[in-house]
C-alpha positions in Angstrom: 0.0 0.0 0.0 0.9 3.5 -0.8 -0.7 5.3 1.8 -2.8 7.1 -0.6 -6.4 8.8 1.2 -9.3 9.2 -1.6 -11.0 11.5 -0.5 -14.5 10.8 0.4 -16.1 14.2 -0.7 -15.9 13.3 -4.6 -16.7 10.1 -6.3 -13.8 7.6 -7.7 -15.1 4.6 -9.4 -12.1 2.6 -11.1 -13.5 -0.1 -13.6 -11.6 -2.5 -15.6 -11.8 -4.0 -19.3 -11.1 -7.9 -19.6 -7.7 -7.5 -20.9 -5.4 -6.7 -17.6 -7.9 -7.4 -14.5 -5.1 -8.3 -12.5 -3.1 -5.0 -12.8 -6.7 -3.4 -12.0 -6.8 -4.8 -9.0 -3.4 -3.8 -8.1 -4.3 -0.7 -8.7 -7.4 -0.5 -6.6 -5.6 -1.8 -3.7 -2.8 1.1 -4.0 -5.7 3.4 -3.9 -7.6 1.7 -0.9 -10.4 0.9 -3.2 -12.8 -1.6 -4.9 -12.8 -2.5 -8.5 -16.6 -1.6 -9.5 -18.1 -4.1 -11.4 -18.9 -4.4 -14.8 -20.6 -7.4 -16.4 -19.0 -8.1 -20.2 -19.5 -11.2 -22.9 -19.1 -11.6 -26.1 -22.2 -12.6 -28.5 -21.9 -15.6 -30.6 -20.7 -13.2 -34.0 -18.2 -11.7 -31.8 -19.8 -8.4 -30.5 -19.3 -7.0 -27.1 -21.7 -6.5 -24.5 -21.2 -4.6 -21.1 -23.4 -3.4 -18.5 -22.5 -1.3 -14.8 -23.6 -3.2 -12.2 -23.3 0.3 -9.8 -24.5 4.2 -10.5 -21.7 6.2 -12.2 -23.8 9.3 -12.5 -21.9 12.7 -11.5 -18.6 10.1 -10.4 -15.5 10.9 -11.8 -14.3 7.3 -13.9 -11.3 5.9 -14.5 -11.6 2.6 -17.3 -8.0 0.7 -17.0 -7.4 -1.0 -20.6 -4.2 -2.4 -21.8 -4.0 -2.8 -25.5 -2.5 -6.6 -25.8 -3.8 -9.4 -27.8 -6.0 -9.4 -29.4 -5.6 -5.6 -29.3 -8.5 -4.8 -31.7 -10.9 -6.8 -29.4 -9.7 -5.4 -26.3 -9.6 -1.2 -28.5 -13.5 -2.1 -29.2 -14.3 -3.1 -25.4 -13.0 0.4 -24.2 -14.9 2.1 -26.6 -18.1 0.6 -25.5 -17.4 1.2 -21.8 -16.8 4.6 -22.6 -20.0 4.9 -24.6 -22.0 3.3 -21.9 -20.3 6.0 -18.9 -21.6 9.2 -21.3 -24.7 7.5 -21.4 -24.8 6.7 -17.7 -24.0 10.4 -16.9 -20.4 9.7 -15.9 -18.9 13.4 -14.5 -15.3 12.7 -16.4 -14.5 9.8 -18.1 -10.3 9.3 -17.8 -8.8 6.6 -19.9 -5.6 4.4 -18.8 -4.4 2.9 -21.6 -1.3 0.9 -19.8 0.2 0.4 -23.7 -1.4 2.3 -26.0 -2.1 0.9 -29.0 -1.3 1.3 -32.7 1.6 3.4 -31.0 4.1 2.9 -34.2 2.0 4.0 -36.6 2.7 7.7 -35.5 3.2 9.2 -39.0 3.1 8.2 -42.9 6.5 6.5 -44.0 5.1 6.3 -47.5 2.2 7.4 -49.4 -0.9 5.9 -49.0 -0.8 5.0 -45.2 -2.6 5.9 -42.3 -2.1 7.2 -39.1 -3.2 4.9 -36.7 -2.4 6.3 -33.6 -4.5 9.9 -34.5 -7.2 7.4 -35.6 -7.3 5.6 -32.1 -7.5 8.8 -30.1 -9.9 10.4 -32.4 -12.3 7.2 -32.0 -12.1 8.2 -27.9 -12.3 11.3 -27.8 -15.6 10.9 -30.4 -16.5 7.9 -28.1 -16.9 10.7 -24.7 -13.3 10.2 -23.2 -12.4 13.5 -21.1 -8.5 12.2 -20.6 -6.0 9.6 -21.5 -3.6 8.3 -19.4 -0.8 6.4 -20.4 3.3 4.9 -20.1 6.0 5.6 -21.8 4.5 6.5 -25.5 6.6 5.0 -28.3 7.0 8.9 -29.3 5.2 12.1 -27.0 3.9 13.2 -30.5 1.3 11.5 -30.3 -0.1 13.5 -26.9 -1.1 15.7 -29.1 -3.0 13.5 -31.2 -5.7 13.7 -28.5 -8.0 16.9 -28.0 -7.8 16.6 -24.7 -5.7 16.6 -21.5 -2.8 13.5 -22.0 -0.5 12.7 -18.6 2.2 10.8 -20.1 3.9 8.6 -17.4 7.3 7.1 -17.3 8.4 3.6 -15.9 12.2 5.0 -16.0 12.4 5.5 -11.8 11.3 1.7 -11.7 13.1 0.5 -14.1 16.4 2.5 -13.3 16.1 1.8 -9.7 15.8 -1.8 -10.0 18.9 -2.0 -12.5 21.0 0.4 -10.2 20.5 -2.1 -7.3 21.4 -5.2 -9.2 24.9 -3.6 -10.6 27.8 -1.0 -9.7 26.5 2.4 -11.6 30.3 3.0 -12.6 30.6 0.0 -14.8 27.2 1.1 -16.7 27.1 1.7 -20.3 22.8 2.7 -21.6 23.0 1.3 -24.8 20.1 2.9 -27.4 19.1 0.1 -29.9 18.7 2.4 -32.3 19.0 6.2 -33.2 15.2 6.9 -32.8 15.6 5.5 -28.7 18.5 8.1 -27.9 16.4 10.6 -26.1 15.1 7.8 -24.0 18.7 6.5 -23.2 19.8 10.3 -22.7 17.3 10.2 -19.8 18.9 7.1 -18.5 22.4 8.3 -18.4 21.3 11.2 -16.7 19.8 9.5 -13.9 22.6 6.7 -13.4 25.2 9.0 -14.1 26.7 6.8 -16.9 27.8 7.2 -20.8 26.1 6.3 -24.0 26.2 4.1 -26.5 24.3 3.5 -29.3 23.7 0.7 -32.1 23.5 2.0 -35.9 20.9 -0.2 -37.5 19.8 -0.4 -40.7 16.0 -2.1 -41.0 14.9 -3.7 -44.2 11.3 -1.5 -45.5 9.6 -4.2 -47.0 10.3 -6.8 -44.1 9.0 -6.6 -41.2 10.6 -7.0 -37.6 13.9 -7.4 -39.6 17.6 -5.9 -38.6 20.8 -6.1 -39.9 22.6 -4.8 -36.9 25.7 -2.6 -38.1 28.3 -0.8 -35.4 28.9 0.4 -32.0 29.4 3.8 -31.9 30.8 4.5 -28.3 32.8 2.8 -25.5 31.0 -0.8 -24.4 34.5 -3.2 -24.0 34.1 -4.6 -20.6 31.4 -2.4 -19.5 28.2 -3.7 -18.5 25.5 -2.7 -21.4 22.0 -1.6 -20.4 19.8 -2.2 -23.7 16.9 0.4 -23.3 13.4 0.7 -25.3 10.2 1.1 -25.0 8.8 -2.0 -26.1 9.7 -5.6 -26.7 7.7 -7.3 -29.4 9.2 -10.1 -31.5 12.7 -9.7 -29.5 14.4 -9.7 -32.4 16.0 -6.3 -32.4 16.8 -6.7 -28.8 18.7 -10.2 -29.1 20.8 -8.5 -32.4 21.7 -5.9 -30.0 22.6 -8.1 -27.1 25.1 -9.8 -29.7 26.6 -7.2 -31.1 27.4 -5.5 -27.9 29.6 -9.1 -26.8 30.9 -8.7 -30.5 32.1 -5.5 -28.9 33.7 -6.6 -26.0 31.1 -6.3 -23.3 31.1 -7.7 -19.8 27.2 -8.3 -19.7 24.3 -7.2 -21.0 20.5 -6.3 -19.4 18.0 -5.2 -21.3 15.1 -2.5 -19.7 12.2 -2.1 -21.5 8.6 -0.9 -20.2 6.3 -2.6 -22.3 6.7 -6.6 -22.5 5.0 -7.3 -25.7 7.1 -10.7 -26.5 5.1 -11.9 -29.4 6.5 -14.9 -30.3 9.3 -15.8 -30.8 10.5 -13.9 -28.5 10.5 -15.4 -25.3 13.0 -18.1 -27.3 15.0 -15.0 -28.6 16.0 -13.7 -25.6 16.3 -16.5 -23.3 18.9 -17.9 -26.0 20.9 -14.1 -26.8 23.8 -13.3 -24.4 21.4 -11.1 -21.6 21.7 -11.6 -18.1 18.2 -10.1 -17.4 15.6 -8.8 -19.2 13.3 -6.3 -16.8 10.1 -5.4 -18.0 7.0 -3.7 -16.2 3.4 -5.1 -16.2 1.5 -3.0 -18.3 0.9 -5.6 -20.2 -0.3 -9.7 -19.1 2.3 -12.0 -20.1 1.7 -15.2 -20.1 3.0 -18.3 -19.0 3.8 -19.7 -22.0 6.1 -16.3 -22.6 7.9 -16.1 -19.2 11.3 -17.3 -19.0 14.1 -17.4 -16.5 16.0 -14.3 -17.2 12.6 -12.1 -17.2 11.9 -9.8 -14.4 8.3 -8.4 -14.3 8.0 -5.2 -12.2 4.4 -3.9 -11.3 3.6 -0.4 -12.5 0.7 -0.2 -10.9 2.1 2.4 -8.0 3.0 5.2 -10.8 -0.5 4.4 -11.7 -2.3 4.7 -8.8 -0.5 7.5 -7.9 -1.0 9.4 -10.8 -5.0 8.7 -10.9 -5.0 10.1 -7.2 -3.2 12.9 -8.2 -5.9 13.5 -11.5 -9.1 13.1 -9.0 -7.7 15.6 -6.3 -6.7 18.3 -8.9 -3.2 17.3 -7.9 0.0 17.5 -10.4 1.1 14.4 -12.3 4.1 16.3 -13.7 5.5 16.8 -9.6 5.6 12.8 -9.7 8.7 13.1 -12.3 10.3 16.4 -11.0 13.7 15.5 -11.2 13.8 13.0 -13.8 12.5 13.8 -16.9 9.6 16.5 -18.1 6.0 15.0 -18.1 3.2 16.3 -20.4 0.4 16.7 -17.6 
């Protein structure tokens, strides 16, 4: 428990989609709290049905979705809670989106392709969301994607504090994967206090999840390597990276990521590359069947918690990351 005092003055209900219920519930207890209940099926054809078993009128409503698979499935279930709080009389509706979905498709590459990720916040924002809350966005462009107030969390204190406890910060090396994940690793040296390295990459356009790995540019012989990203999907990347840092002459390697996507294969991936640990947070289930023994899951759900009590008094979101990095709220 955090110690955190709702007051009793206003109205918090916390509700949960089917797709995480167990970080929900971690989250409820941080807050001192009960998960309200909501009954939801699916029809034979595959349609969604969900009903409030508890008066949301004049509350202020927080609806926990994480977008994992099967991500469209779990999109369409917020939507329809969000639909049935405006139609209940909900006072705010405030959206955490753990992983936000259809983050990567921030911007056309080409001609001819959408933009997912304006699409997605334009479908909740037409739906009767009031605010989105989510983790570490794959790029804070997309905050603005959403007319609307966005608090855009970070899972770097977790993350850094677990990986400064596990090894001496003066043998640390953050490692970007690639050029687009400096400004993340830049916000990692500056809280462990260590240099940067960073793996030029080039990706093949027409194949997906593919990557020839090229050089090391910066100082990672005998130096314990801390891969950083946002995301973990196929593990490919990550596992190239993990090898061509021991190419390189490095000591170890972890890898910190917040969002543990491991689609398969990549539970396979990285429990055969050359990583000690692989430390991801919760904001997304993984399964059994995708757990392995280097991974460490860390819950996010007290950056969470906090930052929904924060929201519901009229508190500041961005006073939770004074100190480490600027936050959009």
């Amino acid at each position: 428990m955090t110690g955190l005092s709702v007051p009793t003055s206003k109205q918090l209900v916390l509700l949960s989609g089917r797709a995480h219920p167990e970080l929900a519930a971690e989250v409820a207890e941080q807050l001192g709290i009960s998960l309200s209940v909501t009954s939801a099926y699916d029809f034979a054809n595959g349609e969604i049905f969900v009903r409030f078993e508890e008066s949301v009128r004049g509350c202020d409503v927080f609806v926990l979705q994480s977008h994992t698979t099967p991500i469209n499935t779990w999109i369409m279930e917020q939507l329809i809670m969000v639909d049935a709080l405006k139609r209940a009389s909900a006072k705010r509706i405030n959206l955490i989106i753990p992983f936000y979905g259809y983050a990567r498709q921030d911007k056309k590459h080409r001609g001819r392709e959408p933009i997912s990720a304006r699409l997605l916040a334009d479908l909740f924002k037409a739906a009767g969301a009031s605010r989105i809350m989510t983790v570490d966005l794959h790029t804070s462009q997309i905050q603005g994607f959403f007319d609307g107030p966005v608090d855009h969390l970070f899972a770097l204190p977790l993350l850094s504090e677990h990986v400064a406890s596990r090894v001496d910060r003066r043998e640390i090396t953050v490692v970007s994967p690639d050029a687009g994940r400096v400004r993340v690793a830049e916000r990692w040296t500056d809280v462990l206090g260590a240099p940067l390295a960073i793996i030029h990459k080039r990706r093949d356009p027409d194949v997906p999840n593919q990557v020839t790995m090229l050089e090391v540019v910066g100082d990672v012989e005998g130096r314990v390597c801390v891969v950083v990203d946002d995301m973990i999907d196929t593990g490919g990347t990550i596992a190239k990276a993990a090898q061509t840092l021991m190419d390189f002459g490095a000591k170890d390697v972890i890898v910190a990521a917040t969002h543990g996507i491991l689609s398969k294969p990549a539970a396979e991936r990285l429990r055969d590359a050359p990583i000690s640990e692989v430390v991801v947070t919760n904001t997304l289930p993984i399964p059994e069947d995708q757990r392995f023994d280097k991974l460490t899951i860390l819950s996010i759900a007290p950056i969470l918690a906090r930052a929904v009590y924060e929201v519901f008094t009229d508190g500041s979101v961005t006073r939770m990351f004074e100190g480490e990095h600027e936050s959009s709220a």
